[in-house]
C-alpha positions in Angstrom: 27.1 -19.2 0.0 26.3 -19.8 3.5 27.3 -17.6 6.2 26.5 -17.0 10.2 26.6 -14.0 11.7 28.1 -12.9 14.8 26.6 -9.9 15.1 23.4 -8.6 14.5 23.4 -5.7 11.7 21.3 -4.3 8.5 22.2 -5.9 5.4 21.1 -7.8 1.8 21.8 -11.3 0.9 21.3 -9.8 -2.5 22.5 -6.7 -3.3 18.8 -5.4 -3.5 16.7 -5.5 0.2 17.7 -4.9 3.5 17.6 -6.7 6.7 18.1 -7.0 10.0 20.5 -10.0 10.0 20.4 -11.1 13.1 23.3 -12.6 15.4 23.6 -16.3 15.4 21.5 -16.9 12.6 22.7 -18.6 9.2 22.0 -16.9 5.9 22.3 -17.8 2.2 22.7 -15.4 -0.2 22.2 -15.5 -3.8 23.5 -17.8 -6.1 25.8 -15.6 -8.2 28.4 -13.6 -8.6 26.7 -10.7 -6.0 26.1 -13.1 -3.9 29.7 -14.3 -2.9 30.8 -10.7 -2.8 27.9 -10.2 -0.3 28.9 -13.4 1.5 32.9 -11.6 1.3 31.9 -9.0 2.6 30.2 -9.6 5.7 32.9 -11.6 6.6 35.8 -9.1 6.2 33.8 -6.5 7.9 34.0 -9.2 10.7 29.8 -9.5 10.8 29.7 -12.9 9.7 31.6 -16.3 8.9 31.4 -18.9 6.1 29.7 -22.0 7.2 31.7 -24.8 5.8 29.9 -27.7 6.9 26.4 -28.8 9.0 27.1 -25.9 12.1 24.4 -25.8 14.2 23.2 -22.1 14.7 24.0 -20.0 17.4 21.3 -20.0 20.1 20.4 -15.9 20.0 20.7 -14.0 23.1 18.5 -10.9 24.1 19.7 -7.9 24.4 19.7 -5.7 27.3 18.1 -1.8 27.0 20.9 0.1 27.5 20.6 3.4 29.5 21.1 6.5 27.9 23.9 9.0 29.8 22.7 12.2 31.3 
C-alpha cells in the first residue's frame, strides 16, 4: 500500500525497522497483511494518506531551529 506523509515522524513500513518518515515523501509498505495495518495506521493517527493514484510528492520544506524557553 502506498501512502504520503504529512508529517515527518519515526516509523516502519514493516512492522520490524524504524525510520524517520519524512513529510511529503511517499512510502510503500510491505505487501501483506502487516503491511496494510501499517499503511491504516499511519493514516488514522493522521501522519499519513493513501495515495490512490500517480500524486506527485510533496516538495519537503526545512524546518526552522526552534528556540528553547528560558
Amino acid at each position: 500500500m502506498k501512502i504520503q506523509m504529512l508529517k515527518s515522524v519515526p516509523g516502519s513500513l514493516d512492522g520490524i525497522a524504524v525510520i524517520d518518515l519524512v513529510m511529503g515523501q511517499q512510502y510503500d509498505t510491505i505487501d501483506s497483511a502487516r503491511g496494510e495495518r501499517l499503511a491504516h495506521y499511519h493514516v488514522r493517527r493522521g501522519d499519513a494518506v493513501f495515495v490512490t493514484s500517480a500524486v506527485p510528492a510533496l516538495p519537503t520544506q526545512p524546518t526552522a531551529p526552534r528556540r528553547k524557553r528560558k
